[in-house]
C-alpha positions in Angstrom: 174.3 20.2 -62.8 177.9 19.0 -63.3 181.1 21.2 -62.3 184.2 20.9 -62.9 185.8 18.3 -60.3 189.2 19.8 -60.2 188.4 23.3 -59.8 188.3 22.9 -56.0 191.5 21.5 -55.8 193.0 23.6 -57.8 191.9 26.7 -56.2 192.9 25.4 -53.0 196.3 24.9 -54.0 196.8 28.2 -55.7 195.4 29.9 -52.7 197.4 27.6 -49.8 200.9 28.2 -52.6 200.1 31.8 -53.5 200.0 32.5 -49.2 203.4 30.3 -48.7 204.7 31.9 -51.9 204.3 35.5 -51.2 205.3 35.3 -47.3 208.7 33.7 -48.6 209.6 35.9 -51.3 208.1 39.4 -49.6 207.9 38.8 -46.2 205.1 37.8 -43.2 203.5 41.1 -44.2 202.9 39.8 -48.0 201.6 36.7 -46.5 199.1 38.3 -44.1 197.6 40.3 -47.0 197.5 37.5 -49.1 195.4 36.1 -46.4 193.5 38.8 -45.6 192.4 39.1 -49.5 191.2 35.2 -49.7 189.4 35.8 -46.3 187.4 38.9 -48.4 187.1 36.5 -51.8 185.2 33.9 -49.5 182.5 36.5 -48.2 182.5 37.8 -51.7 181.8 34.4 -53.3 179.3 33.0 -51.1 177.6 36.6 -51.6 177.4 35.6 -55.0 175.8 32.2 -54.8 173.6 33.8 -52.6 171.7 35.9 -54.8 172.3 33.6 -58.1 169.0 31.7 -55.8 165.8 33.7 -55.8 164.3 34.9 -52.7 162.0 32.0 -52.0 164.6 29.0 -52.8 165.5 26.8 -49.6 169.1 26.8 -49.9 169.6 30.7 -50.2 168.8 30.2 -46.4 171.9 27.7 -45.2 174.4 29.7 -47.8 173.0 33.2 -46.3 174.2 31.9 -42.6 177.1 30.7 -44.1 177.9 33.9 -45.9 177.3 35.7 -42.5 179.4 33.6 -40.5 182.5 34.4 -43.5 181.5 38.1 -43.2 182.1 38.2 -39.4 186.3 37.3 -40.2 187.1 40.7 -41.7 185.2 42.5 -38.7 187.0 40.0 -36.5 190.7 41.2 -37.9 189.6 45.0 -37.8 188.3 44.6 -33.6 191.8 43.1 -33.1 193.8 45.6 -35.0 191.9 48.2 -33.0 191.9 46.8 -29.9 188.4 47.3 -29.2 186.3 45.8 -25.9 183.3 45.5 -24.2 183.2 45.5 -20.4 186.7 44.0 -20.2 185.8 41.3 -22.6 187.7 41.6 -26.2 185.5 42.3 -28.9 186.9 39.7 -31.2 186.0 37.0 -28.8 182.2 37.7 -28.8 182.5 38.0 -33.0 183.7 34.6 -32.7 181.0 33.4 -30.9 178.8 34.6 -33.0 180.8 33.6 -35.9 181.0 29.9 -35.0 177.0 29.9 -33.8 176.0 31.0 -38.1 179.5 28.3 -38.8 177.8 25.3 -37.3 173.8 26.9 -38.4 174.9 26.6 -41.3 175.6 23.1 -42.2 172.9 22.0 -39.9 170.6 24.4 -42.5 172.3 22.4 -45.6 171.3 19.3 -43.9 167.3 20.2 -43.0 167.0 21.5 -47.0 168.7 19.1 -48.5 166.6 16.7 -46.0 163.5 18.2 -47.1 164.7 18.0 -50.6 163.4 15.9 -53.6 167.1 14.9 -53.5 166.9 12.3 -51.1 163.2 11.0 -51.5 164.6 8.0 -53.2 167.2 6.9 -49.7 166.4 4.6 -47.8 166.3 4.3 -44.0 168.7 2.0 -44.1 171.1 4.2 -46.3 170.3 6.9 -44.0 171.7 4.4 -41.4 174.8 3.7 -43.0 175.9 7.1 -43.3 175.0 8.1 -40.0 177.2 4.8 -38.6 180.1 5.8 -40.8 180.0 9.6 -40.2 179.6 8.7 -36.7 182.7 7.1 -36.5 184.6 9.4 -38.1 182.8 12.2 -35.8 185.1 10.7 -33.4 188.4 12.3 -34.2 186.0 15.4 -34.2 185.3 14.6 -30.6 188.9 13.7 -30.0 189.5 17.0 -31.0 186.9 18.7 -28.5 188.1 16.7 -25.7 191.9 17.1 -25.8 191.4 21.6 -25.8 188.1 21.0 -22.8 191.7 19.1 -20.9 194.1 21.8 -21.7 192.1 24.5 -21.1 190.6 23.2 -17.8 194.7 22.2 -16.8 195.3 25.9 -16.6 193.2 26.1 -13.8 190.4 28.4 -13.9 190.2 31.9 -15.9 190.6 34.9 -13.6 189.0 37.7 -15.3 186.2 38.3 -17.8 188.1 38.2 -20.8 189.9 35.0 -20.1 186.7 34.0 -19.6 185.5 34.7 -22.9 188.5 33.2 -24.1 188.2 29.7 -22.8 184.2 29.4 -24.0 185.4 31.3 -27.5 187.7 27.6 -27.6 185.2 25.4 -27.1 182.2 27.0 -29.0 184.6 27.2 -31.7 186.2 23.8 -31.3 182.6 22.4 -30.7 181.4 24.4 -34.1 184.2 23.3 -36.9 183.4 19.6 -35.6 179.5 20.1 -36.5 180.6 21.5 -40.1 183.3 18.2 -40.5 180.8 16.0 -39.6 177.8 17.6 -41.1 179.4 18.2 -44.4 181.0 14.2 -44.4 177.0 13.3 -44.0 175.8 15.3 -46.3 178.6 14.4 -48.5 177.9 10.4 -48.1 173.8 10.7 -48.5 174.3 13.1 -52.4 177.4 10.9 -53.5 175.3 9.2 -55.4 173.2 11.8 -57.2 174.4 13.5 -61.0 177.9 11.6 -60.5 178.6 13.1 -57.1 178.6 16.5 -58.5 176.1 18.1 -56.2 177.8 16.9 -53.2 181.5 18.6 -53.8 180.4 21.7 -52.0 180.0 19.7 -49.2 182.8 17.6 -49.1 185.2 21.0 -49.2 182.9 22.3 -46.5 183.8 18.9 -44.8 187.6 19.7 -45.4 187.4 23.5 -44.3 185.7 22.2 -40.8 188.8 19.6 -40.7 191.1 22.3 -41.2 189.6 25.0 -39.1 189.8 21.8 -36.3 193.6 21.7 -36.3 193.8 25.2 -35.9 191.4 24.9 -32.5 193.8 22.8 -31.3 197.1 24.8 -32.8 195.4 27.3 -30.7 195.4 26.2 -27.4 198.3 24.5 -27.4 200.3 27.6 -27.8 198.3 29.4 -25.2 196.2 31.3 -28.2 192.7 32.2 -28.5 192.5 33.7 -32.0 193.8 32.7 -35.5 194.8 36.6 -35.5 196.8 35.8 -32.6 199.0 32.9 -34.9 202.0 33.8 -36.3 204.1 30.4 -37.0 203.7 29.8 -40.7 202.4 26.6 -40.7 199.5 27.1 -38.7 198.6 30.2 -40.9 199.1 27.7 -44.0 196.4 25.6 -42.8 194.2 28.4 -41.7 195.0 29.3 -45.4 193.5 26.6 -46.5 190.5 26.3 -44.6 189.8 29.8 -45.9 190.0 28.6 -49.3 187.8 25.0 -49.0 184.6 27.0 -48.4 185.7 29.3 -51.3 186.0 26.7 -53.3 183.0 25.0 -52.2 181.1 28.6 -53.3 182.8 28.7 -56.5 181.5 24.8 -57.1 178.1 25.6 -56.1 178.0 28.7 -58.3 179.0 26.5 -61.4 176.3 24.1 -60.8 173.9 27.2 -60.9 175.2 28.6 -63.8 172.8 28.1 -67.0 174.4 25.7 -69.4 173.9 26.6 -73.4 171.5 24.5 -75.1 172.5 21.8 -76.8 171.6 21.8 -80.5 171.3 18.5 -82.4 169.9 16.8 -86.1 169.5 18.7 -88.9 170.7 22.1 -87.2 173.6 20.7 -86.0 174.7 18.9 -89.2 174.1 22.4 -90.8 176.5 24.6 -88.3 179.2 21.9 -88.5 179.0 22.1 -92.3 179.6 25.3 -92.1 182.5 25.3 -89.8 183.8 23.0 -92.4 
């Protein structure tokens, strides 16, 4: 039950530097499809962790809205390159509803298994106090977050048509979403931190990271007048998005390592033998 506690990091800065690096040596176009491929390697991953759990296990649940919520991205950049709508109202706006409804399910699914779990028989109520104090706190800036795009967007005055419409609730549910995942995934992070050396709770703490990320880009959005990350085109902003992109990819590839069957390990008289041997 123990992964590797720099393969998170490491995969995030490869992904983030491969993005910057092939947009300034190739072009924006390189750096969209750069993208585009680590938004496809997140569904792909979280497919895989998905079925490494057997049909019956808790957690295949959370990861399977998860998964579903990734999944929804490529359709998301596909409705927008086509221009496709609904009754006035762009398609990619109600994908992102959708989208952020399985994003925030999601981590409030990790939080009832893991809740339910064996895991966390041993915590106290008052540990379960503590964490909620401290994530609570830091919820704030989550809040902070929420509350600066609700002024923006309600400065504007108010939408004229469908579509801006959809626009301005896309914000917020998505705004009000990635806060859920920060916070959940901090809480989640502070109540396994001390279970197998932390290991189990690195999934979560990326998952914390990706929802901090996907946050700044809520509020890159609508203060530059945006509604979608397709919509982005500054490379910063797309950096960050970048990286967001890979936290939860990372946080796949983490949980898939702590699924993966470890060798056996082989000691006394056997081992003395092979070593003998090697010698």
């Amino acid at each position: 039950m123990n992964a590797p506690r720099g393969l998170g990091l490491l995969f995030c800065l490869v992904a983030v530097g491969g993005r910057y690096a092939a947009e300034l040596l190739l072009g924006a176009s390189a750096g969209d499809a750069w993208q585009r491929g680590l938004e496809v390697l997140v569904v792909a991953v979280c497919a895989f962790v998905v079925f490494r759990f057997s049909a019956g296990d808790p957690p295949r649940r959370p990861w399977t809205v998860l998964l579903l919520s990734m999944a929804v991205v490529p359709l998301i950049r596909f409705a927008t390159w086509q221009s496709w709508s609904i009754a006035g109202i762009q398609l990619q706006n109600i994908l992102l509803i959708f989208g952020n409804i399985f994003f925030a399910g999601s981590i409030i699914g990790f939080g009832r298994v893991l809740g339910s779990s064996e895991l966390l028989s041993e915590r106290t109520g008052g540990a379960r106090a503590r964490a909620l104090l401290v994530i609570g706190s830091l919820a704030l800036a989550g809040l902070a977050f929420i509350a600066y795009n609700v002024f923006e967007l309600a400065s504007r005055g108010m939408p004229s048509t469908s579509d801006a419409w959809a626009g301005a609730v896309t914000s917020g549910i998505s705004t009000l979403s990635d806060a859920i995942v920060f916070a959940g995934g901090l809480y989640l992070v502070w109540l396994l931190r001390p279970i197998v050396g932390g290991s189990i709770a690195l999934p979560y703490l990326l998952m914390a990271f990706g929802g901090a990320a996907f946050l700044v880009v809520d509020v890159w959005l609508v203060a530059t007048h945006k509604t979608a990350q397709t919509d982005l085109t500054d490379t910063t902003a797309k950096l960050i998005g970048a990286l967001a992109y890979s936290c939860f990819a990372a946080a796949a590839l983490i949980q898939a390592s702590l699924l993966a069957p470890k060798a056996p390990r082989v000691s006394g008289p056997a081992a003395a033998a092979r070593t003998a041997r090697r010698g």
